[in-house]
BAGU-607041 format. One record per residue (C-alpha): residue in one letter; x, y, z. Coordinates in steps of 0.001 Angstrom, whole numbers, plus 524288, in hexadecimal, padded with zeros to 5 digits. Layout:
REM BAGU-607041
AXYZ ...
REM end
This chain:
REM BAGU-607041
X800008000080000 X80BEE80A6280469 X8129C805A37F622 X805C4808A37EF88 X8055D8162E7F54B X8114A819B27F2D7 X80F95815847E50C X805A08201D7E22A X80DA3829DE7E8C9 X81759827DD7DDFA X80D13827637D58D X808B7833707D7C5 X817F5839FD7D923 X81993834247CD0D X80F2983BE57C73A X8114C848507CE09 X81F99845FC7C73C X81A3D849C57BAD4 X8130D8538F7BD88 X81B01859B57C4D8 X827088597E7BC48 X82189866F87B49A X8212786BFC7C2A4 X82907871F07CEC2 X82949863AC7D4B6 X82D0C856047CF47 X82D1784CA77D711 X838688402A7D75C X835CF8343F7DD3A X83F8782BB87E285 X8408B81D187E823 X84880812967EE5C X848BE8072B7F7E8 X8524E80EB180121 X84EA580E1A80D9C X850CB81C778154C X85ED98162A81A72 X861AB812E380FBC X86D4881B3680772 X865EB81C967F8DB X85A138228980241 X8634C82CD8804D2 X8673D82EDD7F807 X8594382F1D7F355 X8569183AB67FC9C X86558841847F975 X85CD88404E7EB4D X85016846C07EF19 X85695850A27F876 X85E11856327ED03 X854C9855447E211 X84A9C85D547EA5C X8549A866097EDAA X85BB98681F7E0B2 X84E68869477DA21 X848F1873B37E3D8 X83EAE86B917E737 X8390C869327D7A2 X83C8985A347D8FF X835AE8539E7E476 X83B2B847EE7E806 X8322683C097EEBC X83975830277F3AD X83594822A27F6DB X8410C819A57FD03 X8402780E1180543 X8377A805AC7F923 X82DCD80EAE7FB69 X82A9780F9A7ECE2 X82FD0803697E4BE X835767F7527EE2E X840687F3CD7E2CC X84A767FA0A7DABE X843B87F57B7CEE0 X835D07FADD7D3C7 X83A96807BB7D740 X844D78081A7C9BF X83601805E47C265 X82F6E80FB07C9EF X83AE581ABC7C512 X8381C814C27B7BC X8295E8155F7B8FD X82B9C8243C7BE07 X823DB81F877CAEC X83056824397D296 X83B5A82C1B7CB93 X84827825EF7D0D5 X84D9F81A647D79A X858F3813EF7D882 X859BA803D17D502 X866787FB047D0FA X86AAA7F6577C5AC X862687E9417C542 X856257F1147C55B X859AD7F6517B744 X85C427E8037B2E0 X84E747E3FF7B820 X847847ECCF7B07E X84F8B7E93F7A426 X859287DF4C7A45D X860D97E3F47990C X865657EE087A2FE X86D977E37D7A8EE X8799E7EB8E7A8FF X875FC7F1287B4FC X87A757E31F7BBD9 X888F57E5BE7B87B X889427EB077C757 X8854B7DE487CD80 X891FC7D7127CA34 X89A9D7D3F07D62A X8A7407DB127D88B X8A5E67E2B37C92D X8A4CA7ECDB7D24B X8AE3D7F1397DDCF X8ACE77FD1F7E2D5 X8A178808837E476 X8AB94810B57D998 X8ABBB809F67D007 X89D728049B7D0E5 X89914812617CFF9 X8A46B816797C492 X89B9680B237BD83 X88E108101B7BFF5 X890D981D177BB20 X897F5818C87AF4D X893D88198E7A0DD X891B5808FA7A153 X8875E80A7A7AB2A X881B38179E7A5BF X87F4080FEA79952 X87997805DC7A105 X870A580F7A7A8A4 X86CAF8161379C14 X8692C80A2E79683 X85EA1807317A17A X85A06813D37A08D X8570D811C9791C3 X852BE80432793D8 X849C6807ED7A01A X845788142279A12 X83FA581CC07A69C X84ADC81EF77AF0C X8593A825DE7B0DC X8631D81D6B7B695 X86DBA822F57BFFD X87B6D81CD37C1C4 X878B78137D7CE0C X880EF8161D7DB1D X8856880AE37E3F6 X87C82805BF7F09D X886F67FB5D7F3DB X88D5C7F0217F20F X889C27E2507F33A X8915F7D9E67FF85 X88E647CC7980475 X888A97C94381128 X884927BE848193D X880387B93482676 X888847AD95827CA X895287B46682BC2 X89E9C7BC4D82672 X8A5067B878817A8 X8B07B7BE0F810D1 X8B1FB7B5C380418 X8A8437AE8C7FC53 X8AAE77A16F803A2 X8A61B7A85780F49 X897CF7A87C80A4F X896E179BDD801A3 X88AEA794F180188 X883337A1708094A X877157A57080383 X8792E7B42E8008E X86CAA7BD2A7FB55 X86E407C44D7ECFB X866267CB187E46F X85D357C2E07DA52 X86B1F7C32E7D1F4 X8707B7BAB77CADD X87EE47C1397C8B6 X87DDA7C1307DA3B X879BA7B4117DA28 X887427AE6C7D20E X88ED37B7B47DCEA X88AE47B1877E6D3 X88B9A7A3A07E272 X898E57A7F47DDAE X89C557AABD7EBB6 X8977879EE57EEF0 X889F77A3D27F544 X87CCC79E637F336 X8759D7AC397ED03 X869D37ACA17F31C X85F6B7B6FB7ED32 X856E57BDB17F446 X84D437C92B7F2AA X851CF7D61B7F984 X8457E7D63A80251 X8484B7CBE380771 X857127CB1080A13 X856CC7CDDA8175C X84D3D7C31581C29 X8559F7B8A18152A X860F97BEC381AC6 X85ACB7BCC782818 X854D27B0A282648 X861477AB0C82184 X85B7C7A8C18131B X867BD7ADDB80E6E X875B17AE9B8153F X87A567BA88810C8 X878397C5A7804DF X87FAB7CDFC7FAF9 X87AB67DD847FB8E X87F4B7EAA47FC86 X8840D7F052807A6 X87A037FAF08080F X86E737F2348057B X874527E84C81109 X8754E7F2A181992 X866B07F9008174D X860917ED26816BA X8663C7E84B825CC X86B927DCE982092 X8760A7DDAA829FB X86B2F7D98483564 X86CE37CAAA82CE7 X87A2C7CA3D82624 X884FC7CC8282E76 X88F437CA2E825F9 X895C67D1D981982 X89F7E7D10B80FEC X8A2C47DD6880972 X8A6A67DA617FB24 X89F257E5077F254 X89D257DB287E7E6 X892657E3387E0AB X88BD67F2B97E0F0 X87E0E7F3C47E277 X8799A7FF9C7DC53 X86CED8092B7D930 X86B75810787CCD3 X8612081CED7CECA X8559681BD57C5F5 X84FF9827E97C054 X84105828237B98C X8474182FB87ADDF X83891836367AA52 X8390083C6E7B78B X845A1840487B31D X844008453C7A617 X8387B84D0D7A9C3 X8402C8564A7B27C X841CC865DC7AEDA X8514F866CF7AA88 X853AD870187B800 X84EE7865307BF27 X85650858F17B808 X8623C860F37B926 X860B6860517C952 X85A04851B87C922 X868BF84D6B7C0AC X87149854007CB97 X86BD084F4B7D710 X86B50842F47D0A9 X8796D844707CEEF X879BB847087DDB7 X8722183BF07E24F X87B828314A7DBDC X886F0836AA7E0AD X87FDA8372E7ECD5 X87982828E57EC7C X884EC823BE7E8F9 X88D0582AA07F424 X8823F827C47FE40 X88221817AC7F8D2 X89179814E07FB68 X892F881B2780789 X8871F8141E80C7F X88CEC807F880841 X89772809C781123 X88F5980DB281C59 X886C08004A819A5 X8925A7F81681BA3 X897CB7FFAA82983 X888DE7FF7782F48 X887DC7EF8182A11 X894877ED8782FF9 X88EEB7F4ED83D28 X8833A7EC3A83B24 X88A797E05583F6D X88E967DB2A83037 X89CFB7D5C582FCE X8A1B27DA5482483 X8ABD47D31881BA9 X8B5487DA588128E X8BDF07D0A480B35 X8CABC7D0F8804D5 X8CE4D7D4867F8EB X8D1D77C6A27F74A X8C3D77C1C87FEB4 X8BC637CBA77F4DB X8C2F57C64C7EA70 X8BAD47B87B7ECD1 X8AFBA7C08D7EB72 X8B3CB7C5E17E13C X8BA897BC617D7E2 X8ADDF7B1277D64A X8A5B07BC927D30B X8AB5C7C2D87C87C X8AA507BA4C7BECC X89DBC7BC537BE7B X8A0187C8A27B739 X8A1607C1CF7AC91 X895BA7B59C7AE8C X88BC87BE197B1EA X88EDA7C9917A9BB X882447C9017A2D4 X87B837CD577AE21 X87FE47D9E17A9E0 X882E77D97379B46 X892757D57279839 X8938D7E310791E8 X891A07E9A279F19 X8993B7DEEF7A59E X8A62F7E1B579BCA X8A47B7EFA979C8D X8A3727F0D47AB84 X8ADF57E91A7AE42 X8B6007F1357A538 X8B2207FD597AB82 X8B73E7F78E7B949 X8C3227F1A67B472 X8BE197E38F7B86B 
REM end
C-alpha cells in the first residue's frame, strides 16, 4: 500500500516535470537503495544541496533513498528510463540485463584484471569505456550515462576461522552472485560457490546455509555482516562499481542557463562520490576490524595463490565480455 502511494506521488512529480519545465521551477527526482548511513546517501544530498543552490532555487530536487521507490538496480535504472524518476545510479550488469549485447560492461568482474582504485578509475574514464557507455546510451535510447566511481572491492569471508591461502577455505560453501564467471573462482580456489539471493544472505549466513561470502567491503560493513562472519581475508580481487543514470528527456528539455549549472555540479558530484566512496572504504574495514573481524592480509607470495589459478580465466571466460574488450583492456593495463 506505502509502494502504491508513493507511486502516484511520482506520478504526479513526473507530470508537474513537464509542465513545469517552461516555468521558474523544475523539479528532479532522484533514487537509490542507500540507506541514510550509508555513503552514496550522502552523495545524493551533496547532489541536491548544490543543484538547488546553483540553480537559485529553479530546480527542485525530491529524493527517495532507502528502496523507497524501486527495490532493485534494474527497477529503479527503468524508472530513469521510463522518466518516472530522473536519475539513479545501477552497475554495470544492469545495462547487460536490459540488452545483453551490452556485455562489455562485465570486463570489470574479472579477478585481479584490476589492482588498485587508480587505475580502475584511469579505465572508467577512458575513451574504451566512453565508447562503451555511448553505445548503451544509443542502444537504450532514454538515458545519459556517467563514468561509474568505485563502492569497493570484493574480499572473502567466512565463519569457520581465519584463512590466508586458498587451501585455507577448500571445500567451504562461500555465497556469490547468480554468476557464472564467480562461480569458476571459487571452484578454482577450491570452494563450493554457493548462490544466493541478496535478501537473503544474511539468514543463510546465520543459519549456517553457507560458510562464508565474497562482497565489498562497504556492502559487508552496511549490511552487519560482521554480527555472522568473523573472519576476513583482504585480497581486493574485483571493484564493484555504480555508473549514474540520467533520463536524457529530462535532460534535453532544460533552458541552456540551466544545463550549463546541471553539467558543473554534475562535474562536482563525481569527483565528490568518488572521493566520499574510497575513503569510506577505508573507514568500513577499521570499524569491521573494531567489530570483532580478524582480518587477514597475505603475502605477496600468499596473494599470488589467489592470484595465479584465476587468471587464466581471462582468457576461458573472455566471452563474458567480448574478446575485443578483453585484448584491449589488458593492453591498456599492461597485463
Amino acid at each position: 500500500m506505502l509502494k502504491k502511494c508513493v507511486v502516484c506521488v511520482i506520478a504526479v512529480l513526473a507530470a508537474l516535470t513537464v509542465r513545469a519545465a517552461a516555468g521558474d521551477e523544475i523539479r528532479f527526482i532522484m533514487t537509490n537503495q542507500a540507506p541514510p548511513e550509508d555513503v552514496q546517501h550522502h552523495s545524493f544530498v551533496y547532489l541536491k544541496d548544490i543543484l538547488e543552490e546553483r540553480s537559485g532555487g529553479r530546480i527542485k530536487v525530491t529524493y527517495f533513498n532507502n528502496s523507497t521507490m524501486g527495490s532493485s538496480n534494474q527497477e529503479q535504472t527503468e524508472m530513469a528510463m521510463s522518466g518516472a524518476v530522473h536519475f539513479t545510479t545501477c552497475p554495470g550488469f544492469t545495462f547487460i540485463s536490459l540488452d545483453a549485447s551490452l556485455k562489455g560492461f562485465n570486463i570489470s568482474d574479472f579477478p585481479f584484471l584490476f589492482r588498485t582504485n587508480e587505475e580502475t578509475l584511469q579505465f572508467f574514464d577512458s575513451e574504451l569505456i566512453d565508447n562503451l557507455r555511448h553505445m548503451a546510451e544509443e542502444r537504450l535510447e532514454t538515458i545519459k550515462i556517467y563514468p561509474a566511481f568505485i563502492m569497493g572491492w570484493h574480499n572473502l569471508y567466512s565463519s569457520k576461522g581465519p584463512f590466508r591461502v586458498p587451501a585455507d577455505i577448500r571445500g567451504q560453501k562461500i555465497r556469490v552472485s547468480v554468476n557464472d564467471l564467480y562461480v569458476r573462482v571459487m571452484e578454482a580456489w577450491g570452494c563450493s560457490a554457493t548462490p544466493i539471493n541478496w535478501t537473503e544472505v544474511y539468514t543463510s549466513l546465520q543459519q549456517k546455509v553457507c560458510d562464508g561470502l565474497s562482497t565489498p567491503t562497504l556492502l559487508f560493513y552496511y549490511q552487519k555482516f560482521f554480527e555472522v562472519q568473523k573472519y576476513m581475508c583482504f585480497i581486493n580481487y574485483v571493484p564493484f562499481s555504480h555508473y549514474p543514470v540520467l533520463n536524457k528527456r529530462w535532460y534535453d528539455r532544460l533552458p541552456d542557463d540551466l544545463k550549463e549549472i546541471f553539467d558543473g555540479c554534475m562535474a562536482d558530484y563525481m569527483v565528490k562520490t568518488r572521493e566520499l566512496h574510497l575513503h569510506a572504504e577505508k573507514e568500513a574495514f577499521d570499524k569491521i576490524r573494531d567489530a570483532g573481524v580478524e582480518i587477514s592480509i597475505p603475502t605477496e607470495e600468499e596473494l599470488a595463490l589467489w592470484r595465479d589459478v584465476v587468471v587464466p580465466l581471462w582468457e576461458s571466460k573472455a566471452d563474458y565480455c567480448g574478446p575485443e574488450i578483453m585484448k584491449a583492456t589488458r593492453e591498456m593495463l599492461n597485463r
